[in-house]
VOZAVO-477363 format. One record per residue (C-alpha): residue in three letters; x, y, z. Coordinates in Angstrom, 1 decimal, padded with zeros to 4 digits, m for minus. Example, Ala and Ser with C-alpha at 12.3 -4.5 7.8 and 13.67 -1.06 7.14 Angstrom:
BEGIN
SITE / residuo / c1 / c2 / c3
SITE / ALA / 012.3 / m004.5 / 007.8 $
SITE / SER / 013.7 / m001.1 / 007.1 $
***
This chain:
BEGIN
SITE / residuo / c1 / c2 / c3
SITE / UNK / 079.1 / 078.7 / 014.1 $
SITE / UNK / 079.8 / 077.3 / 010.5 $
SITE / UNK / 080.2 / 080.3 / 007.9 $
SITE / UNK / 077.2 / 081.7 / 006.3 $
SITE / UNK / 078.5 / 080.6 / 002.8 $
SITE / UNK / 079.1 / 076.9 / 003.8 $
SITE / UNK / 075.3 / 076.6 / 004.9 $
SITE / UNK / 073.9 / 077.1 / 002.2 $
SITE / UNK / 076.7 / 074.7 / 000.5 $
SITE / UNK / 075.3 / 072.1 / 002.6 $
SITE / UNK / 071.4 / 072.5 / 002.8 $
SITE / UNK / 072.3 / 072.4 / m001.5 $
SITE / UNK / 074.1 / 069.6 / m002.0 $
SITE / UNK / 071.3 / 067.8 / 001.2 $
SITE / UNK / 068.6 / 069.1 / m000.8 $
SITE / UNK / 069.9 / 067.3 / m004.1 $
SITE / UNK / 070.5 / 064.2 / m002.2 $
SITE / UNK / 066.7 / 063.7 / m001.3 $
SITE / UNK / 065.3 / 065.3 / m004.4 $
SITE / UNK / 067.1 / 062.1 / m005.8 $
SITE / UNK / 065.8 / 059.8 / m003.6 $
SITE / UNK / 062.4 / 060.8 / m003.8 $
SITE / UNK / 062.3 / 059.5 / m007.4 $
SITE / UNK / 061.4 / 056.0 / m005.9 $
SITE / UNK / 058.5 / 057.2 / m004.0 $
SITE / UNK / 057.5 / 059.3 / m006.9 $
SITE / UNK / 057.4 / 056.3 / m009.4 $
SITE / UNK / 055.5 / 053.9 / m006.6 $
SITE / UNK / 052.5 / 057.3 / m006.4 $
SITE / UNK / 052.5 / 056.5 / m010.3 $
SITE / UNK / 051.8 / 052.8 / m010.9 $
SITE / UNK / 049.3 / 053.4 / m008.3 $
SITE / UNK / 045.9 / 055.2 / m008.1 $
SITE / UNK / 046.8 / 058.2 / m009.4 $
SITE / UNK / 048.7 / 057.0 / m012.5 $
SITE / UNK / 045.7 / 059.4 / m014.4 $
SITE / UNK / 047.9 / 061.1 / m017.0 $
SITE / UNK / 050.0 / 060.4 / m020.2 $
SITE / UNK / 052.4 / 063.0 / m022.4 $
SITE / UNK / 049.2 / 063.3 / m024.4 $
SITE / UNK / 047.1 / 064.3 / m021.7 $
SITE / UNK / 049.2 / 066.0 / m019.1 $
SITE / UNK / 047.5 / 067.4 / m015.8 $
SITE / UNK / 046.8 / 071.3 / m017.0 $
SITE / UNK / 044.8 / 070.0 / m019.7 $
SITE / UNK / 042.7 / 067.1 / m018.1 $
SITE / UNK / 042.4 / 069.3 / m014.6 $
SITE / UNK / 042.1 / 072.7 / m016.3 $
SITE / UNK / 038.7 / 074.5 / m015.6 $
SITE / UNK / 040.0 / 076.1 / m019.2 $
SITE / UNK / 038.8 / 073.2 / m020.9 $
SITE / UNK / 035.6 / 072.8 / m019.3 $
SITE / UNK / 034.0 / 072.5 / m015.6 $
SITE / UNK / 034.8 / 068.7 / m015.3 $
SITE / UNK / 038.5 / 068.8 / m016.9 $
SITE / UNK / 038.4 / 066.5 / m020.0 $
SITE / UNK / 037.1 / 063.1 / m019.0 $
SITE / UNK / 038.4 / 061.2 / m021.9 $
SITE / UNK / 041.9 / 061.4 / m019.8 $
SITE / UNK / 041.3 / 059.2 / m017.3 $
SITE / UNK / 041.7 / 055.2 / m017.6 $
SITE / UNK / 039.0 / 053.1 / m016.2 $
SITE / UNK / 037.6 / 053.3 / m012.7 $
SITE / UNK / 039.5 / 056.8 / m012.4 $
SITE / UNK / 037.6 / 060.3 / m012.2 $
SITE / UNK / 038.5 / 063.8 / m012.4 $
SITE / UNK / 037.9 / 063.7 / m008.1 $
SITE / UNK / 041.1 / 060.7 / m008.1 $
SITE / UNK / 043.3 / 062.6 / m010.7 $
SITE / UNK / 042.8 / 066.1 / m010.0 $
SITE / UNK / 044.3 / 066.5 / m006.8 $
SITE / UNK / 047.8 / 068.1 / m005.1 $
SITE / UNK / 049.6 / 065.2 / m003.4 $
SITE / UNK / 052.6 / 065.4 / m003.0 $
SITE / UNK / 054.3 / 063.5 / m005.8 $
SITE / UNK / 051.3 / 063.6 / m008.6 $
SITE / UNK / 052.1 / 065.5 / m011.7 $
SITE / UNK / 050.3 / 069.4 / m012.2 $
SITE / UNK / 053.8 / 070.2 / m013.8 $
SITE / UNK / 055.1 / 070.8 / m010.9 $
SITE / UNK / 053.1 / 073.6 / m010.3 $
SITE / UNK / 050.4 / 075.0 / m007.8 $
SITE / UNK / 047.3 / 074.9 / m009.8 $
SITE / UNK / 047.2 / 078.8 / m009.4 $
SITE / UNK / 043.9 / 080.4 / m011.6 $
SITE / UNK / 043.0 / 077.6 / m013.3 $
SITE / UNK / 041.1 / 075.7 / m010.2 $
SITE / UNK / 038.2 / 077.2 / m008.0 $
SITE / UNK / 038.7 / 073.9 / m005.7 $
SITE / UNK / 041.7 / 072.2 / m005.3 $
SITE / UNK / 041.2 / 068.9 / m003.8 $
SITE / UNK / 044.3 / 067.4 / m001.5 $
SITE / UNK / 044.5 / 064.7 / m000.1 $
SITE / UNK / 045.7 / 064.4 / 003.5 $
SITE / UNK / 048.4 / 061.8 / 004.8 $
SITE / UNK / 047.2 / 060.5 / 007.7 $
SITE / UNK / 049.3 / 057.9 / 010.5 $
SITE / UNK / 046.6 / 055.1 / 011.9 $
SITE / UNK / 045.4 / 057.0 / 014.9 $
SITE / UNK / 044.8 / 060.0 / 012.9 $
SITE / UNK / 042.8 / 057.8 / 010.3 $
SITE / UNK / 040.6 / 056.5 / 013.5 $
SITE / UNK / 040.2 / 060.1 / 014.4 $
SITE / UNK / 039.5 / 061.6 / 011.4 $
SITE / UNK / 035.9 / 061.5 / 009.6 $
SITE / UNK / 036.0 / 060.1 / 006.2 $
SITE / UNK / 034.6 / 063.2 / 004.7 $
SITE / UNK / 037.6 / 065.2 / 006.3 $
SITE / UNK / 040.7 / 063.1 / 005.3 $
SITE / UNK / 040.7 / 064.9 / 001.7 $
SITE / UNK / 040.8 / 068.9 / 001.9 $
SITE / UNK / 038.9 / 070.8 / m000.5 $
SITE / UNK / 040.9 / 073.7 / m000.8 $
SITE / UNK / 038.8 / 077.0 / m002.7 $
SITE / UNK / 040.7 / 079.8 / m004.4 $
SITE / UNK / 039.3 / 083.0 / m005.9 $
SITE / UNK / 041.8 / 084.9 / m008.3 $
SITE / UNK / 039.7 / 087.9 / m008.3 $
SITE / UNK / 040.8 / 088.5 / m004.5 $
SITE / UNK / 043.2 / 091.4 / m004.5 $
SITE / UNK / 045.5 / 092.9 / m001.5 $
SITE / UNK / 046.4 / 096.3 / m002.1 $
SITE / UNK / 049.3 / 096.8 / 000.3 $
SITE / UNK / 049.7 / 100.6 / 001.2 $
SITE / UNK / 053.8 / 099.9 / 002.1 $
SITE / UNK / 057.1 / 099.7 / 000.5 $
SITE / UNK / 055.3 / 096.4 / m001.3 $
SITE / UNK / 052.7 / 098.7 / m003.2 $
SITE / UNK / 055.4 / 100.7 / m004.7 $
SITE / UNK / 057.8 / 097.8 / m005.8 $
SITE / UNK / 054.8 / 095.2 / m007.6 $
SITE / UNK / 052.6 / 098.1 / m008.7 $
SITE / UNK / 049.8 / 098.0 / m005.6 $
SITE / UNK / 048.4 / 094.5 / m005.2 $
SITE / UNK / 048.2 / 090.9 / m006.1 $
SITE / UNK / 045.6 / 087.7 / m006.0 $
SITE / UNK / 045.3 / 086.8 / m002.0 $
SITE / UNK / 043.1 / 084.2 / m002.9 $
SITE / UNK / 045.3 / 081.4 / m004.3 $
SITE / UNK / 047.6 / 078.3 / m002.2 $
SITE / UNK / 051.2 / 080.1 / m002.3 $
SITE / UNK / 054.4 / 078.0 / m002.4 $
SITE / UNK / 054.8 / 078.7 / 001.5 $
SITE / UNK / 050.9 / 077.7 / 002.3 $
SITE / UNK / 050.8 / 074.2 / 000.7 $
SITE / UNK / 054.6 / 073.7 / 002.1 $
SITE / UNK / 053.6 / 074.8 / 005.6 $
SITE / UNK / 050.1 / 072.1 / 005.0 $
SITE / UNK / 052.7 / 069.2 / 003.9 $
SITE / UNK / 054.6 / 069.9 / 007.5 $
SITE / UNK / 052.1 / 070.2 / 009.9 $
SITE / UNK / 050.6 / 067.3 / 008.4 $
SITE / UNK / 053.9 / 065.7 / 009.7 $
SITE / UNK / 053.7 / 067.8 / 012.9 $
SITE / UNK / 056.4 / 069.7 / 011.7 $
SITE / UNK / 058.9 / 067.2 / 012.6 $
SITE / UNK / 058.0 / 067.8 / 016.4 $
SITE / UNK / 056.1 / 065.0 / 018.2 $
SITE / UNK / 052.2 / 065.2 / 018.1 $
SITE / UNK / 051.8 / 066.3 / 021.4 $
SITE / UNK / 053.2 / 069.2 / 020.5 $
SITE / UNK / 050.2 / 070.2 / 019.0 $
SITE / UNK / 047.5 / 069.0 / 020.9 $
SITE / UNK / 046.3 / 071.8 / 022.8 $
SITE / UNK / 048.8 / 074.5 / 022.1 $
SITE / UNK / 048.2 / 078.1 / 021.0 $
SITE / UNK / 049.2 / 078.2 / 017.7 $
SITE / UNK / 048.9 / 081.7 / 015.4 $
SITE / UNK / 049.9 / 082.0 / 012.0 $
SITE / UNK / 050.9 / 086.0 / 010.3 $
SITE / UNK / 049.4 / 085.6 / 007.0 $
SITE / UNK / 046.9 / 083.1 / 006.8 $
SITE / UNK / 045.9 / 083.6 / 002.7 $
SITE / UNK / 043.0 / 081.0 / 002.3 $
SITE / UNK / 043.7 / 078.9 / 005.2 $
SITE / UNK / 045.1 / 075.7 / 004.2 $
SITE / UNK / 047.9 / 075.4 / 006.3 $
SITE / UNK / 045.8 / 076.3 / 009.6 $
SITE / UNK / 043.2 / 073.9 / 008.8 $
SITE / UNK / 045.9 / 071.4 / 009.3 $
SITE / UNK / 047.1 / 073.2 / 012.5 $
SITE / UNK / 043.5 / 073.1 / 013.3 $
SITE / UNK / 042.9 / 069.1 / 012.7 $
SITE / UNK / 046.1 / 068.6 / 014.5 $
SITE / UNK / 045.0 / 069.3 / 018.0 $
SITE / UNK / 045.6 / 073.0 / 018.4 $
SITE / UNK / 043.7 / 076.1 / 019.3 $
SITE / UNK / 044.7 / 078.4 / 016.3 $
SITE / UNK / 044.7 / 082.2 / 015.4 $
SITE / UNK / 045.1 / 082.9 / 011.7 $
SITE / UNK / 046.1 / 086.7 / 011.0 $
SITE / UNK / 045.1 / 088.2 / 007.0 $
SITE / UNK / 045.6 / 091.7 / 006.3 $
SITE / UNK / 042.2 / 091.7 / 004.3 $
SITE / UNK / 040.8 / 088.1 / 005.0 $
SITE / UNK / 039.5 / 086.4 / 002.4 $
SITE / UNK / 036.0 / 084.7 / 001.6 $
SITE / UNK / 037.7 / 081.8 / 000.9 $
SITE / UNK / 039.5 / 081.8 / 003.9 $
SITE / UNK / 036.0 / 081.3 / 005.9 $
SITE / UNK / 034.5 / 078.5 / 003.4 $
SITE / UNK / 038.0 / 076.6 / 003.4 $
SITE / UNK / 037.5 / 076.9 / 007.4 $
SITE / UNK / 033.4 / 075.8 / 007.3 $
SITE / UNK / 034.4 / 073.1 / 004.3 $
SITE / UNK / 037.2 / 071.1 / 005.6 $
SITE / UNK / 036.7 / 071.2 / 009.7 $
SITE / UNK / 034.5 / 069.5 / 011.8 $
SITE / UNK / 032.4 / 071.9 / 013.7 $
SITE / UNK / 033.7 / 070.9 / 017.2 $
SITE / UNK / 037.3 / 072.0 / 015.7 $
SITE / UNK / 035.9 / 075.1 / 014.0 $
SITE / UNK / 035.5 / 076.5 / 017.4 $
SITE / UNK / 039.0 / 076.3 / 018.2 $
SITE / UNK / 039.8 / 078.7 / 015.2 $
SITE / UNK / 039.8 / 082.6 / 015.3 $
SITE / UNK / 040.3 / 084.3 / 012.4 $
SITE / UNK / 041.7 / 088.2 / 012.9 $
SITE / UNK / 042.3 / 090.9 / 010.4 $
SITE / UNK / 045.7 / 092.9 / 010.9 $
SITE / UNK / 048.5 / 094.6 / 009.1 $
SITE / UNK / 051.5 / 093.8 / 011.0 $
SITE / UNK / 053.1 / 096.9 / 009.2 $
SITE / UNK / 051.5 / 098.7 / 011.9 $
SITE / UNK / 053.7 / 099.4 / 015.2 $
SITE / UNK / 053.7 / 097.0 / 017.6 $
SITE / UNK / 051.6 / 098.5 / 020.3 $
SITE / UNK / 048.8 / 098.9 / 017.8 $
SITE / UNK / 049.4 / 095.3 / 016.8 $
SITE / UNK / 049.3 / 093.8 / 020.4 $
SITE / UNK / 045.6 / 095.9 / 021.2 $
SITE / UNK / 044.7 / 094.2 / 017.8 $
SITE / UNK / 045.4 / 090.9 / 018.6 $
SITE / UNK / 044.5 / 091.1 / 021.9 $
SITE / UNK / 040.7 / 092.4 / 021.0 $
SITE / UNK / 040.6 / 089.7 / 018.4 $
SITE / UNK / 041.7 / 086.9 / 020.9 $
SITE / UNK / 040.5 / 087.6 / 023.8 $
SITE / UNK / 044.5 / 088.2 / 025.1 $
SITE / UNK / 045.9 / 091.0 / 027.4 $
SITE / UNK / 048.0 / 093.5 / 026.8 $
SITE / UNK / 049.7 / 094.8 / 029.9 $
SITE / UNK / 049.5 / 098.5 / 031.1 $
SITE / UNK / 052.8 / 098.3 / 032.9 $
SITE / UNK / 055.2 / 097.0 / 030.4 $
SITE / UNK / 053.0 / 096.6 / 026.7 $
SITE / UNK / 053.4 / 092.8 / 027.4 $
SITE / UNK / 051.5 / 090.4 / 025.7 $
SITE / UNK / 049.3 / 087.4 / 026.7 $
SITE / UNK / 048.4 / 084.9 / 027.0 $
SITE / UNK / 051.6 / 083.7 / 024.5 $
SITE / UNK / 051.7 / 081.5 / 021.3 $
SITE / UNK / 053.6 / 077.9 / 021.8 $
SITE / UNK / 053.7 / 077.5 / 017.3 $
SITE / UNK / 054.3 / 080.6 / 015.4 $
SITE / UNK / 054.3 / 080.3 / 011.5 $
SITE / UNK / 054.3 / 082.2 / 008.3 $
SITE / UNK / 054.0 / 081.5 / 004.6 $
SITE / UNK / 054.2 / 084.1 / 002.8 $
SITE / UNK / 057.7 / 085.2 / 002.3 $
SITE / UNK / 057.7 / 087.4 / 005.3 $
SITE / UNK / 056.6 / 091.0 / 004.0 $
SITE / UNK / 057.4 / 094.1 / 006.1 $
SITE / UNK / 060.2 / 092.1 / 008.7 $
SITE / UNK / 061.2 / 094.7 / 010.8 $
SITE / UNK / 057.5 / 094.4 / 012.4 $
SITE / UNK / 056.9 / 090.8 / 011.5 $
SITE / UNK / 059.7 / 089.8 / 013.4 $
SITE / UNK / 059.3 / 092.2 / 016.9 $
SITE / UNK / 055.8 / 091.4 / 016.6 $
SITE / UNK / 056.4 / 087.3 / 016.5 $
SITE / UNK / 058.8 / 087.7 / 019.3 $
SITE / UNK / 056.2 / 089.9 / 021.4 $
SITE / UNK / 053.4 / 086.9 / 021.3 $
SITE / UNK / 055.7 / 084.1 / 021.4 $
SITE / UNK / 056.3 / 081.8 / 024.4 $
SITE / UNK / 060.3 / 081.2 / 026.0 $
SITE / UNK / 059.9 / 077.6 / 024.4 $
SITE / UNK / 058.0 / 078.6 / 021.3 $
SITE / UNK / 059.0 / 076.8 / 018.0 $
SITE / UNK / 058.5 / 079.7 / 014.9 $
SITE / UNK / 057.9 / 077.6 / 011.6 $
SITE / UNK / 058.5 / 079.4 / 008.6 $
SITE / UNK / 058.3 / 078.8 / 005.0 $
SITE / UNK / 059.4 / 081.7 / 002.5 $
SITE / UNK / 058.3 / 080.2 / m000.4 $
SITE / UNK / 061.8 / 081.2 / m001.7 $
SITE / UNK / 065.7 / 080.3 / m001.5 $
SITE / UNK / 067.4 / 080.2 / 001.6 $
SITE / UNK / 070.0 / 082.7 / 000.6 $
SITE / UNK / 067.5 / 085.1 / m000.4 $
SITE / UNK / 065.5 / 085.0 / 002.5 $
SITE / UNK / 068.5 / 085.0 / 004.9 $
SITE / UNK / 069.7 / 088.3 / 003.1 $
SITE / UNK / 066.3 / 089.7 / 003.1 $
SITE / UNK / 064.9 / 088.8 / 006.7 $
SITE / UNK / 068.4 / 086.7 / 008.4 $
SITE / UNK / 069.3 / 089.5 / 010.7 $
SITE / UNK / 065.8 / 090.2 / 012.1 $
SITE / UNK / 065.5 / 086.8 / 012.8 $
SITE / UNK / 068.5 / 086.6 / 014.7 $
SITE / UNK / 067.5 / 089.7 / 016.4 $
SITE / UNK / 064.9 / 088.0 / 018.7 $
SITE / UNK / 065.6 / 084.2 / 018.0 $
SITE / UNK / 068.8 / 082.1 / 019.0 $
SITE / UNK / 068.6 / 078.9 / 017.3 $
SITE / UNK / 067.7 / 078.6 / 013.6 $
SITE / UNK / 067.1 / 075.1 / 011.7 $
SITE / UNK / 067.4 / 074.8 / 007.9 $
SITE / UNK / 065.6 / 072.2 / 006.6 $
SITE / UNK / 065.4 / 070.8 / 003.0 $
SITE / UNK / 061.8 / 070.1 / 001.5 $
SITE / UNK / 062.2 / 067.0 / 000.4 $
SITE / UNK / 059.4 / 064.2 / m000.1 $
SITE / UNK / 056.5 / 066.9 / 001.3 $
SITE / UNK / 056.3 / 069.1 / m001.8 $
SITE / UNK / 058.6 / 067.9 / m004.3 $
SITE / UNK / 058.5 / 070.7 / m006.7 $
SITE / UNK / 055.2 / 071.9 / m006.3 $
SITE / UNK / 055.5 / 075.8 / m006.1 $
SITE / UNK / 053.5 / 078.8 / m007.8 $
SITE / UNK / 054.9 / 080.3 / m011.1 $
SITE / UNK / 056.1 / 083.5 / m008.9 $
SITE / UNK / 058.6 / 081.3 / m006.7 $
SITE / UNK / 061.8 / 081.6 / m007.2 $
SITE / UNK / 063.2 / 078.9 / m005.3 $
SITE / UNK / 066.7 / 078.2 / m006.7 $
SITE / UNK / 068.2 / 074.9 / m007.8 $
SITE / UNK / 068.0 / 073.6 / m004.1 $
SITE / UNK / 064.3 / 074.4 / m003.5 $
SITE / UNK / 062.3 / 076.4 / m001.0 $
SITE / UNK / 063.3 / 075.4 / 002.2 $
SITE / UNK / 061.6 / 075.3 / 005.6 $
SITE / UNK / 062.9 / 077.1 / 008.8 $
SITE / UNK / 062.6 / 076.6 / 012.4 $
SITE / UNK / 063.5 / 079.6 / 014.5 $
SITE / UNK / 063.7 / 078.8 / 018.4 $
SITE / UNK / 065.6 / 080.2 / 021.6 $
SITE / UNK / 063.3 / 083.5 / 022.1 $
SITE / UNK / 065.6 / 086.0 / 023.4 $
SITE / UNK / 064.4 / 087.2 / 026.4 $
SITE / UNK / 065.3 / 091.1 / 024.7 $
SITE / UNK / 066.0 / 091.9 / 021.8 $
SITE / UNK / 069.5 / 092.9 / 019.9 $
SITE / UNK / 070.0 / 096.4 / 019.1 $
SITE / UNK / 070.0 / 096.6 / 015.1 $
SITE / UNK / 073.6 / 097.4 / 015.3 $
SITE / UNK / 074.7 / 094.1 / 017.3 $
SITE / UNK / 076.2 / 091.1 / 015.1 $
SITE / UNK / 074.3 / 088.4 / 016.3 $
SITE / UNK / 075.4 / 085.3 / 017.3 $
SITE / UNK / 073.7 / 082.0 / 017.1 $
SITE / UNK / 073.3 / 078.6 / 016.1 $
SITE / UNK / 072.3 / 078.4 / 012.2 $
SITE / UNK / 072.8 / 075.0 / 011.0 $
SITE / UNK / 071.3 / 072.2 / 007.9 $
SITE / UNK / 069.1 / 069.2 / 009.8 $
SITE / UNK / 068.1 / 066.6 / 007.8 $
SITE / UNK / 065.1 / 067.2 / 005.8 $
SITE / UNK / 061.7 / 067.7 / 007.0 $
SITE / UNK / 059.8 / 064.5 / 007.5 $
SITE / UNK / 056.2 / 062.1 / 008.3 $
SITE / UNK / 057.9 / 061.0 / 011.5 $
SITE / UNK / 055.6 / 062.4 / 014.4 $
SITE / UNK / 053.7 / 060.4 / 016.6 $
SITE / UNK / 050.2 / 059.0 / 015.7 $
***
């Protein structure tokens, strides 16, 4: 297994390699459609509900409107940034491969993505003592919209890895990332601590109604213990929780999380307790590798064998919230895989396979 240190040497200088080649693609997305936006008139003034409920129409050239230009792709403008408080709806549109076009209703290829600032979690853990007791729930996160961009590309696992597996993702926010889980064949379980109204509306807006019914929504705090989180999930789902050994069932093929994975000593025995021998755990921490492997690394490797770095580059770009703190590489995105069939003891040195692929991709099948 490489050294720690030399990972992250290599997912930086792999990460710098395809944040330079993206610059092609980036200038293409501009001369086309959404070429909306000059120095003058840059996207938080034309977009921004701060300067009116439209955005400023005199921005936008001929045969453009504020539904072409005001929308997260993946290389349009918005500073680089999530458009956090400033936008009720944010509009993104999806990249679809041909049989996903012939599959996909018109009115469902573009999301519309609702926020609400004025949704608060008030965490009752270590977190309410270290930020001061709560923060908006009801915004796209750096981790959301990254895990969105890579299901939309399957995740860089074929597309019939999706179709028909139980997927469940440990915090959900507003639901844009399992809408895409959702559209991409899979029966899916999103888990909130508080769930959001927008979480619903994002799920009634944006997904047909024979898909809606694939789609449970449950409210848990995974800081509980694990026994109490098992009877949760399994009287939200429909599961099983056996008498003789606490088992869970039945268990999760895709496993994800976006939001920087609070509480991990629980998030992590709780992931391995639902997940499948051949499950895939997708994870986005909407923060530097090195800072999440020092953070959450060795409860990972507690339950999980295999571990896949991968560099966002070409799904996201840059786009992140103002509270990410990414690094000069960018946020990355982790597989975990290789379930271990029991857990370490918190005193073992794990051993394992962490290594740098190459970066996350479109390259599923259609």
């Amino acid at each position: 297994m490489a050294p720690i240190g030399m990972i992250f040497v290599m997912f930086y200088l792999l990460a710098s390699f395809w944040k330079a080649g993206s610059a092609e693609s980036e200038s293409v997305w501009n001369e086309g459609k959404l070429a909306c936006f000059d120095d003058k008139y840059p996207f938080r003034v034309c977009c921004s509900r701060i300067f009116g409920p439209r955005g400023n129409a005199l921005c936008f050239g001929t045969g453009l409107s504020f539904e072409d230009c005001c929308c997260l792709a993946p290389w349009n403008d918005n500073d680089g940034r999530l458009p956090l408080l400033s936008t009720e709806m944010i509009r993104i549109p999806l990249r679809l491969s041909p049989a996903q076009l012939r599959a996909t209703p018109v009115q469902h290829r573009v999301l519309q993505i609702y926020q609400a600032a004025s949704e608060e979690y008030h965490d009752p853990g270590e977190f309410h003592l270290a930020r001061g007791g709560a923060w908006p729930s009801g915004l796209l996160w750096t981790g959301g919209y990254q895990l969105l961009r890579w299901f939309e590309c399957f995740a860089d696992l074929p597309a019939h890895a999706w179709r028909g597996k139980r997927f469940i993702e440990f915090g959900a926010g507003i639901g844009a990332a399992g809408v895409v889980a959702a559209l991409n064949g899979a029966n899916v379980t999103l888990i909130e601590a508080v769930p959001n109204e927008v979480l619903g509306m994002n799920i009634l807006k944006n997904l047909p109604e024979s898909v809606r019914s694939r789609v449970v929504v449950c409210q848990m705090n995974w800081s509980r213990p694990l026994h109490h989180n098992l009877r949760r999930l399994a009287s939200c789902t429909g599961g099983n929780v056996s008498r003789q050994d606490g088992s869970f069932s039945p268990k999760y093929d895709l496993v994800a999380n976006g939001v920087s994975a609070y509480f991990p000593t629980q998030l992590f025995e709780l992931i391995h307790a639902v997940s499948s021998v051949e499950a895939r755990v997708l994870i986005a921490p909407g923060e530097g590798i090195e800072a999440f492997w020092e953070r959450a690394g060795q409860f990972a490797a507690r339950y999980f064998t295999q571990a896949v770095v991968r560099a966002d580059a070409g799904l996201t770009v840059t786009h992140q919230s103002a509270w990410a703190s990414c690094g000069a590489a960018g946020c990355p995105l982790l597989e975990l895989s290789g379930r271990r069939l029991t857990a370490l003891e918190s005193e073992a040195e794990p051993q394992w396979n962490l290594k740098v692929h190459e970066a996350a991709a479109c390259k599923g099948e259609g």
